[in-house]
N, C-alpha and C positions, 0 to 999 in steps of 0.2 A: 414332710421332707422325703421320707422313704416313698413315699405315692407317688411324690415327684419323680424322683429317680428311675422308678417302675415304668411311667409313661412314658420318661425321655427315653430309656431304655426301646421301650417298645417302636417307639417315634420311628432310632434310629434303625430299629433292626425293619420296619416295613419299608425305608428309603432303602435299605441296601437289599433287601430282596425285592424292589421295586425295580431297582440299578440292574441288576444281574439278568432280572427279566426282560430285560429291555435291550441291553446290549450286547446280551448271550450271541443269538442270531446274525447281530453284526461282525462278532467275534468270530463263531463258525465260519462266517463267508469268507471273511480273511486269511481266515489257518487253512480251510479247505484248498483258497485260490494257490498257496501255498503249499500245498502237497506235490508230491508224483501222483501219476494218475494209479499205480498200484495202492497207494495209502489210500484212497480211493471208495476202495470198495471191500476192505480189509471187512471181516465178519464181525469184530469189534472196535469200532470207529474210537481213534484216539485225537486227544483234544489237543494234542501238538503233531507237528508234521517227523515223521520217521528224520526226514531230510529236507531241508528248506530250498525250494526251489523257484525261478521265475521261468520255469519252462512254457505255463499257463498263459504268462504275460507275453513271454515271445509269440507264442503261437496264436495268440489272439491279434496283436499286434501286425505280426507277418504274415498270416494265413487266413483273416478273416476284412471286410468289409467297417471295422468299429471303426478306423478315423474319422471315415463319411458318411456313420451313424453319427459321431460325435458330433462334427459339423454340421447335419442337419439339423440336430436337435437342439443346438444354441443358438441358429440363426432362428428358426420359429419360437422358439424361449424368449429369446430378447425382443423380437419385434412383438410377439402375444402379450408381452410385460409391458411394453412401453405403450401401446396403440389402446390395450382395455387402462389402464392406468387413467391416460390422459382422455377416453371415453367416461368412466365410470367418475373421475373429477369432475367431468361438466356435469354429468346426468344427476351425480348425488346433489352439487350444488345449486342446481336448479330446482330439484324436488323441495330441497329445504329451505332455501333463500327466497327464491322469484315465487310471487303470489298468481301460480298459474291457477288454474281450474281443475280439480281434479288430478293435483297432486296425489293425494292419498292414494287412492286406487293408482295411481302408478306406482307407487312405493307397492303397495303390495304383491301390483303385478311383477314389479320387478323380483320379490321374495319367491313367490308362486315357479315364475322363471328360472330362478336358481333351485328349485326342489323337481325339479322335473328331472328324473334319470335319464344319461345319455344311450341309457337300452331302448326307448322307447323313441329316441330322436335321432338315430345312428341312419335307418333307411330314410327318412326324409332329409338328413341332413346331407348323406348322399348322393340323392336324385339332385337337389338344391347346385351341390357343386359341380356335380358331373355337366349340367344344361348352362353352367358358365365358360364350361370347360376347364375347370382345373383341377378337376380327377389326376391323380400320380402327379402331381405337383404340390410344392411346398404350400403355396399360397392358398392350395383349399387345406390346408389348415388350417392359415392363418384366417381363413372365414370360417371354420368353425369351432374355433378354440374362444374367441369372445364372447361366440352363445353361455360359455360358461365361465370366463371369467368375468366380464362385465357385470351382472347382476351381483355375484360374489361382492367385486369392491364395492358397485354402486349400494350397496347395502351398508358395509361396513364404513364407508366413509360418509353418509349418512348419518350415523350415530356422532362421527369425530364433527363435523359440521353444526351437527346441533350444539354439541356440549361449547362453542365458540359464541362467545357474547356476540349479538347482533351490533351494537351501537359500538364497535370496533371498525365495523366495518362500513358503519352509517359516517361517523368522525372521519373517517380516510377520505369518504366521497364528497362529504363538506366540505375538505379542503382540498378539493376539484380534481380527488383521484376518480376511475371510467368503475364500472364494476366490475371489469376484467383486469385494472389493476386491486382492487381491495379483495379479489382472487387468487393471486400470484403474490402481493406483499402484504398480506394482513393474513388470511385464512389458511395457505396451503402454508407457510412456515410453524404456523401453530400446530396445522394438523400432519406437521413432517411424521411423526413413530404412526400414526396412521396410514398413510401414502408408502413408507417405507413394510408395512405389514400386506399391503393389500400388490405392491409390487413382487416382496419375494414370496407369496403365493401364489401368484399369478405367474413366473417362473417357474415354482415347483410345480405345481398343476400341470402347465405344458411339457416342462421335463420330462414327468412321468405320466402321461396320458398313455394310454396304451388301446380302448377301442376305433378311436375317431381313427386313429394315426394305421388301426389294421386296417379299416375299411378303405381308407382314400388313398393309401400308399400299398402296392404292393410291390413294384419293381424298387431293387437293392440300392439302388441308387438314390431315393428319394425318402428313405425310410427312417425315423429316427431312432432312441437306441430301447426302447421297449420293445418294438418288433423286431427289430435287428437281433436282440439277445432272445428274443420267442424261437428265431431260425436257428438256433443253437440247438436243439430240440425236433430233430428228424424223426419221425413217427415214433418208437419207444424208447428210441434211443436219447440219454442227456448227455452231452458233452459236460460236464459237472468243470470240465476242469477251464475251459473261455467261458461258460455261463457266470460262476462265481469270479472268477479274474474281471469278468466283465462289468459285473455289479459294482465290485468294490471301487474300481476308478469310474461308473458313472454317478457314484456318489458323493464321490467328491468335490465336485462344483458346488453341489444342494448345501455339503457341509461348508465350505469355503465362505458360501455368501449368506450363512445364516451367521458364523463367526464375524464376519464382517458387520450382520446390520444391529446383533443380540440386543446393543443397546436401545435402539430404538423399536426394536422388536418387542419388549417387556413394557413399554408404555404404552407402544398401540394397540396391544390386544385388548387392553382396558380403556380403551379412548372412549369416550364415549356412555361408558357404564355406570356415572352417575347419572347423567341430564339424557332424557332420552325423547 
């Protein structure tokens, strides 16, 4: 029983220094965005603010370009989330359903695909958009943001595809459902906490992408908010005081829609992890 004790003991003290570690950083960013810019640069930095201010927020607000960071960055969010979503649904269910030829080697091409670093694909993916012409436009992101979310899903839903009994989907088409309906009412409601993991990734991913979005965006107007808050940041200079102001409210969309999906976000990550 004392053994017992000892471990639970222990258990909890690594979750709360677990906790502390994790959420220290996001704490600073908050108390900081909430300083004067004198608390600042104080020679011993204190972990509350002298005096609580939203001077940080006006000024970001008023004097900076963030609305239409903001705006950018949720219209190619939401269209990058819904367009690899409903890509990497067919691609996964085709790999694993339809008895094509050389399935295999596409699943893995597709794996291979998603391990490829965007440092290595940054100049081609470049040349790629600029010869369509949509260099400083949204839309060459929205072509190169699939290169990496698609594989992503099309892998992970993969997994949730398999673990779904075949003859679910054999019985629906018996009783003269197309295979594109035993697609939409048999398969994608079973693999909803899968689809819903592989969407708000696919959001966060684009939210926070920050090389593709330097290369192909450079004028202010078209930039979303990882480079927009990089511009905060004049050669040694850190505006400390919109950089963190800045952070804290682009985080909270990521946080909103992971509160919102949690529940089905704790099944999909495991979708899949028996039947493989």
């Amino acid at each position: 029983m004392r053994t017992f004790r000892m471990r639970r003991r222990y258990a909890w003290g690594l979750l709360v220094a677990g906790l502390l570690w994790t959420t220290f950083p996001l704490y600073w960013m908050l108390v900081t965005s909430l300083k004067p810019v004198a608390d600042m640069f104080m020679p011993l930095p204190s972990l509350w603010p002298s005096r609580v201010t939203l001077a940080n927020y006006v000024d970001l607000l008023a004097n900076t370009g963030f609305v239409t960071f903001v705006r950018n960055s949720l219209a190619v969010g939401l269209v990058a989330m819904v367009s690899s979503v409903m890509i990497s649904t067919l691609a996964a269910y085709s790999i694993t359903r339809l008895p094509l030829p050389g399935r295999q080697g596409v699943a893995t091409l597709v794996l291979i695909t998603y391990l490829v670093p965007q440092s290595v694909l940054f100049i081609p993916m470049y040349l790629l958009v600029s010869s369509l012409g949509l260099a400083e436009r949204l839309a060459g992101l929205l072509v190169a943001y699939p290169t990496f979310l698609v594989p992503y899903g099309t892998w992970m839903l993969m997994s949730a595809f398999r673990s779904i009994p075949l003859e679910l989907e054999e019985a629906a088409m018996i009783d003269g459902a197309s295979r594109l309906q035993a697609l939409t009412r048999i398969v994608l409601p079973l693999a909803a906490p899968a689809v819903a993991v592989v969407a708000t990734s696919s959001f966060t991913l684009s939210w926070g992408e920050f090389l593709y979005a330097l290369v192909l965006t450079t004028r202010p107007s078209v930039q979303t908010l990882p480079v927009g808050i990089s511009g905060f940041i004049i050669s040694d200079i850190y505006i400390w005081g919109r950089i963190m102001a800045a952070s804290v409210l682009a985080s909270l969309p990521v946080v909103a829609l992971y509160m919102l999906t949690q529940r089905w976000l704790m099944g999909g990550l495991t979708a899949g992890a028996v039947k493989g």
